[in-house]
N, C-alpha and C positions, 0 to 999 in steps of 0.2 A: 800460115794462112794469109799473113799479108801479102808475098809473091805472086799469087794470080791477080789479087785488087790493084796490088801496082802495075802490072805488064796490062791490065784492061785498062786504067786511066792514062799509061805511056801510050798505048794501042791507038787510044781514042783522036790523038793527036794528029793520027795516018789517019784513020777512018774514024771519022764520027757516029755512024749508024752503028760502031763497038760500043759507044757509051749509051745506049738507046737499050741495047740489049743485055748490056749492066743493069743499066737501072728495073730491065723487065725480070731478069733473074732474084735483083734483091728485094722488089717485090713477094713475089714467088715464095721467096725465105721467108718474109714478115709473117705471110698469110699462113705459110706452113708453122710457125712458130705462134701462130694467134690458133692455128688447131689445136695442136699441142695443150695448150697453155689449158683451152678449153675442153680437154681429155681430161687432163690432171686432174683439174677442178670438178668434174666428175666422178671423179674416182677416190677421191677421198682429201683431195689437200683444201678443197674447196677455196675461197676467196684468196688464200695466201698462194696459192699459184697463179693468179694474176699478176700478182705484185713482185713476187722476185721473177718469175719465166722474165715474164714481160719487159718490166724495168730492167733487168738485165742484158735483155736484146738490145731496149735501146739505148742503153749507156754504150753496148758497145759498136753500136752503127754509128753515135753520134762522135765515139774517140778516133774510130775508124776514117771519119770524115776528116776530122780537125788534124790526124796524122799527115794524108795524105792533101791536103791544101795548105799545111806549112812545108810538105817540102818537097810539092811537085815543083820542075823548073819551071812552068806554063806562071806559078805565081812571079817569081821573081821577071821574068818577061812582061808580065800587065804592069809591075809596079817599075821598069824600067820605061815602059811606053806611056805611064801616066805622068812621070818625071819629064820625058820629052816633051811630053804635051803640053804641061803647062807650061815649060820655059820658053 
């Protein structure tokens, strides 16, 4: 599942309005996984499907993040163009 998140933040690079339409799809996921979350909890697991659905979503959007900002090459360019800057 990483493969499509990385060819969309590579993509984004070409086209920008690609990262627009990331960010509209993962959206889209959150909201479908706060349905979810709010089904369950009807359905019998009550408040503890809050707590793991959810916190587990977002542990894994926030790993998914910090994977791919340590080791897109776009970082290593900012921190090469801030090293020029300041010298």
């Amino acid at each position: 599942m990483v493969w499509p998140r990385r060819q969309v933040v590579h993509g984004a690079a070409r086209e920008p309005a690609l990262l627009f339409g990331a960010a509209f799809v993962f959206f889209i996921l959150e909201f479908g996984f706060v349905m979810l979350t709010v089904i369950l909890a009807h359905v019998g697991l009550g408040q503890l499907a809050w707590v793991r659905i959810l916190g587990g979503n977002l542990v894994g959007a926030v790993l998914t993040f910090v994977v791919l900002a340590r080791r897109h090459p776009l970082q290593r360019e900012l921190r090469q163009a801030e090293a020029e800057e300041a010298e």
